[in-house]
N, C-alpha and C positions, 0 to 999 in steps of 0.2 A: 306246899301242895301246888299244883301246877293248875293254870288255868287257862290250860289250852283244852281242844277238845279232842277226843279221843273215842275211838270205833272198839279199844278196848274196857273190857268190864272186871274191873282189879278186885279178888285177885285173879290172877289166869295163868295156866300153864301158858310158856314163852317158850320157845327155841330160839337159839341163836347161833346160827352160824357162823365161822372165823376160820380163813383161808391165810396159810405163809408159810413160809419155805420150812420141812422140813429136817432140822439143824440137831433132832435129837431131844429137844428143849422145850420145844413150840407148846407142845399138850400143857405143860407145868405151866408156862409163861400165861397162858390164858387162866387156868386157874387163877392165877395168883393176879391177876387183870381183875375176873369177875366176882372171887370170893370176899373182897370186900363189900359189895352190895347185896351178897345176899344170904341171910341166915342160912345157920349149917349147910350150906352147900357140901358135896359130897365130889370124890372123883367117882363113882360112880355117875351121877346125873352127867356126867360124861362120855361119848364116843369119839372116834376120832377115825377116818378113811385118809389114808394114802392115796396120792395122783398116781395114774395109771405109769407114769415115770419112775415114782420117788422119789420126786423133788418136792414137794410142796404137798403139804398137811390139809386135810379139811376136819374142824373140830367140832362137834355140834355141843353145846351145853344149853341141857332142860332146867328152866329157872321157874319158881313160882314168883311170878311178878305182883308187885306192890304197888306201884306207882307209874304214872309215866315217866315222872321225873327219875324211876330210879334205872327207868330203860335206858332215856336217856345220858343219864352218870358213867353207864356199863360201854354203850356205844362211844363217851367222849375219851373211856379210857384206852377200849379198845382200838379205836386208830388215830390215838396218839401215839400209840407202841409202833416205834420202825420193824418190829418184828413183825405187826398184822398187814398183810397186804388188802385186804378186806372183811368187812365185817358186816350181815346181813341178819 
């Protein structure tokens, strides 16, 4: 458990959004990024907006958050991935 302090009150509905080049892939790739953290995750708790281009993906994923630590785990996975160009 994390003993940092925190403005969040766990559990809590989380949004997370995840911005990168649209390759065809990207929606799955974050799935498969954030479903290890978080029980039955669904691809429904998924949306996903195309750039006004079509280059580049904007993914939102609705999480019930547990932890800080486990926000944390999600954001170190997410840009690690050369695929996320950002994760907010």
């Amino acid at each position: 458990m994390s003993t940092r302090e925190t403005l969040l009150e766990f559990p809590c509905d989380f949004p997370i959004k995840v911005f990168g080049k649209d390759d065809g892939g990207f929606q799955a790739r974050v799935f498969d990024l954030v479903a290890p953290h978080v029980t039955d995750l669904r691809r429904s708790d998924m949306s996903a907006k195309p750039s006004s281009g079509g280059k580049y993906l904007a993914v939102t994923v609705n999480i019930v958050a547990t932890s800080q630590d486990q926000i944390d785990a999600i954001y170190s996975d997410l840009t690690g991935s050369q695929q996320v160009l950002m994760a907010l």
